[in-house]
C-alpha positions as CSV (number, residue, x, y, z in Angstrom):
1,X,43.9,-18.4,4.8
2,X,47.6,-17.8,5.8
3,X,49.0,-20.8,7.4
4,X,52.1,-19.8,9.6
5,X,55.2,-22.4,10.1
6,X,53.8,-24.0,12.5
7,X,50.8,-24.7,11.0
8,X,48.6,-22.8,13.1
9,X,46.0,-20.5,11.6
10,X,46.8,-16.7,12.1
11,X,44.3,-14.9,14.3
12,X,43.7,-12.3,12.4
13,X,43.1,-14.1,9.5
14,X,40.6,-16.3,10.6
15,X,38.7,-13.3,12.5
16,X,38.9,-11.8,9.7
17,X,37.2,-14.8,7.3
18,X,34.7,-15.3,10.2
19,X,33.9,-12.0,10.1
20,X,33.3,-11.9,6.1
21,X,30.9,-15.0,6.8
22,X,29.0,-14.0,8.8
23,X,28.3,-10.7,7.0
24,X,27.4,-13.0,3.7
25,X,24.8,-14.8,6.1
26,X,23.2,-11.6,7.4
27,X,22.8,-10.8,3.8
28,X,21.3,-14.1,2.8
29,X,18.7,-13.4,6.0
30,X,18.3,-9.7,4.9
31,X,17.6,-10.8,1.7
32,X,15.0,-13.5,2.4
33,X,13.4,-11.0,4.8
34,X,12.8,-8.9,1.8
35,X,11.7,-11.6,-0.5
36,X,9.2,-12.6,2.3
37,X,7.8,-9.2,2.9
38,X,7.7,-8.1,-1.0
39,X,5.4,-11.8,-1.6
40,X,2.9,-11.0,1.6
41,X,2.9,-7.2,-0.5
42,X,2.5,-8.6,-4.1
43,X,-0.4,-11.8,-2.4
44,X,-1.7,-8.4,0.0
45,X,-2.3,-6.2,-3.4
46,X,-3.6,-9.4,-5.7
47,X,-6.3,-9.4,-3.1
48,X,-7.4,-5.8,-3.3
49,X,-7.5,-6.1,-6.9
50,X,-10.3,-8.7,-6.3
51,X,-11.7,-6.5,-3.9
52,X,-12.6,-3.5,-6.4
53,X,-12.2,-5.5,-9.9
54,X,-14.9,-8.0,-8.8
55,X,-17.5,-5.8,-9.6
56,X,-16.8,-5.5,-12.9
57,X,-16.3,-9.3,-13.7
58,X,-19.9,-10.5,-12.1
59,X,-21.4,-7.3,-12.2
60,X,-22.7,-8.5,-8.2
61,X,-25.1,-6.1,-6.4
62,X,-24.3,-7.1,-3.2
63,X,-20.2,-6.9,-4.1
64,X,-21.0,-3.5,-6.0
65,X,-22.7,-1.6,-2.7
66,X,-19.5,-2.5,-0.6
67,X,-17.2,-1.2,-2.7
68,X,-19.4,2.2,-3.4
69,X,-19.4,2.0,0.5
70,X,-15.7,1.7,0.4
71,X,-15.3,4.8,-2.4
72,X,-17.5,6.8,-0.3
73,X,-15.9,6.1,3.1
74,X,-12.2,6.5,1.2
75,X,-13.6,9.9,-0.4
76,X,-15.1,11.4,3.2
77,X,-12.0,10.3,4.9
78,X,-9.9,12.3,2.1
79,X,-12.1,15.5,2.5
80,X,-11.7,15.0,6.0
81,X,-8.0,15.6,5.7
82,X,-7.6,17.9,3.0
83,X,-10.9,20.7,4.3
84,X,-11.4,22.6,1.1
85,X,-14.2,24.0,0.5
86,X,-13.8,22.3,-3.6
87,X,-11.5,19.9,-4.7
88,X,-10.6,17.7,-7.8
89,X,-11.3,13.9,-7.5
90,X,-9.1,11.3,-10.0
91,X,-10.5,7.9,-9.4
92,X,-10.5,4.5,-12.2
93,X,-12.5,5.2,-15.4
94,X,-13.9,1.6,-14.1
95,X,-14.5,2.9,-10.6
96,X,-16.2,6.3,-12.0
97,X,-19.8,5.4,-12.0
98,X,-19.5,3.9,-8.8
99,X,-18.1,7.5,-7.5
100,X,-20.0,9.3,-9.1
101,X,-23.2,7.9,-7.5
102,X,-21.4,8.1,-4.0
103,X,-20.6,11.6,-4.0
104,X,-24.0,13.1,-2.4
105,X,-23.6,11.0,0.4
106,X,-20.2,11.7,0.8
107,X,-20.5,15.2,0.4
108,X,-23.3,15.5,3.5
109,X,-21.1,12.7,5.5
110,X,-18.4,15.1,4.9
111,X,-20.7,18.6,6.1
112,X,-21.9,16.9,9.1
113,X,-18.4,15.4,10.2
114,X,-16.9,18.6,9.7
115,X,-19.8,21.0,10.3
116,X,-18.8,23.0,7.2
117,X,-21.2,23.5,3.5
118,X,-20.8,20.6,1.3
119,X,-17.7,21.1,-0.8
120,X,-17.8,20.9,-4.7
121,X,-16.5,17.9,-5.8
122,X,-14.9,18.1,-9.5
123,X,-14.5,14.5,-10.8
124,X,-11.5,14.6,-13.5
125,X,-12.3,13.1,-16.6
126,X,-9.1,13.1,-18.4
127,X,-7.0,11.2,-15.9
128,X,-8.4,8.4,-17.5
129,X,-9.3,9.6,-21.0
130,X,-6.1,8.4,-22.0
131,X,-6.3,4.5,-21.2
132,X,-2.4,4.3,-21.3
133,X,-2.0,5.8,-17.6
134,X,-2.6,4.1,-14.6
135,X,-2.1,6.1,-11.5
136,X,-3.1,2.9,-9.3
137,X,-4.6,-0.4,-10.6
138,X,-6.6,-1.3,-7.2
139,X,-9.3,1.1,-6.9
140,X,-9.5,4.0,-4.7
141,X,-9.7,7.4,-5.3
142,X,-7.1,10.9,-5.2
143,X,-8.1,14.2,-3.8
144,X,-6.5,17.1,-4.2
145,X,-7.3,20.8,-3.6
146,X,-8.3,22.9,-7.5
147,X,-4.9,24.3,-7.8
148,X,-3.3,20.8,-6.8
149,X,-0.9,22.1,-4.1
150,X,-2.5,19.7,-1.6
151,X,-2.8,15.9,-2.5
152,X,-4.9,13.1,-0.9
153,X,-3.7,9.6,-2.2
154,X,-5.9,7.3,-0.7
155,X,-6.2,4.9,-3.2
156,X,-6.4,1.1,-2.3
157,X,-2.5,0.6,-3.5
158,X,-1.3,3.5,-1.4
159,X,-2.7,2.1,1.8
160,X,-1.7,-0.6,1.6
161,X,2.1,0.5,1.2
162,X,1.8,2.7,4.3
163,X,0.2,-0.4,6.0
164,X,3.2,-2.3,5.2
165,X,5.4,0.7,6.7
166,X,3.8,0.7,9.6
167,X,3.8,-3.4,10.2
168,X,7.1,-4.1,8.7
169,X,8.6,-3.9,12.3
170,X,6.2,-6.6,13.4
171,X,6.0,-8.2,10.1
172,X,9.8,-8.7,10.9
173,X,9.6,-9.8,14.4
174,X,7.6,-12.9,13.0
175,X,10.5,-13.0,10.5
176,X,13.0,-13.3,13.1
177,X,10.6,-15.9,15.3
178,X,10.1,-17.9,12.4
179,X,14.0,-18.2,11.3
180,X,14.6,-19.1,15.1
181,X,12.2,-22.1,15.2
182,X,13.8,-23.6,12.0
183,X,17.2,-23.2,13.3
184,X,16.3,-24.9,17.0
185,X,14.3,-28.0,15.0
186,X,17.1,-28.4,12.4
């Protein structure tokens, strides 16, 4: 701070340092806006590992049909969107038996929705034959056309992130709400 002769502060120096401030706090809030939103991600995507690794762990009947339901629903909404008459399906090796027995009824969901033949459905065995790749850890399953120009992610992790896009305005709204009732009860 420059101090001139008469020991007043110079204007532009103290615009300046108000200014330089009050950009550090709109980092600080920036910043904990992002560390909010990226815990509500990582606690949103803990939650859908539960959702499809449940199965596995107490091997539930009840548990194991809704998340069948959920493959099949997630694979008819994928041919939906890609309308090939055959495409390639990646899912989990753990999540492959469960597919596998969904694919009938997904295939005539599919037909009737779209009033096309039932497509041919080739489930790909080596995306998981090698147990070091994980193209998603949630569950959920990837479409794509046979000469893989067209892509369907709709795996559990990938809607979730477009969930996030969507909200983030109004996930940041609360943000903003929030940081405004701590700062008129401090």
């Amino acid at each position: 701070m420059v101090i001139t002769s008469d020991l007043t502060v110079s204007p532009v120096v103290f615009y300046s340092e108000y200014s330089m401030q009050l950009n550090a706090s709109r980092i600080k809030v920036l910043q904990a806006q992002d560390d909010l939103v990226n815990s509500m991600k990582e606690a949103a995507a803990k939650e859908l590992l539960n959702v499809s690794h449940h199965h596995h762990i107490l091997n539930i009947t009840h548990h194991d049909h809704a998340y069948k339901h959920l493959l099949k629903e997630l694979i008819v909404q994928s041919l939906l969107r890609l309308k090939e008459p055959a495409v390639l399906l990646r899912c989990r090796k753990d999540d492959a038996h469960l597919v596998e027995s969904a694919l009938e009824s997904a295939k005539e969901e599919y037909a009737a929705k779209a009033n096309v033949h039932p497509p041919d459905i080739i489930v790909d065995h080596k995306i998981y034959a090698n147990e070091k790749v994980c193209l998603f850890s949630s569950g959920g399953v990837v479409l794509a056309s046979i000469d893989g120009k067209i892509v369907c992610e709709n795996t559990l992790d990938a809607r979730l992130d477009v969930a996030f896009r969507k909200k983030l305005p109004e996930v940041l709204t609360y943000f903003h709400v929030f940081i405004l009732c701590i700062l008129l009860f401090l």
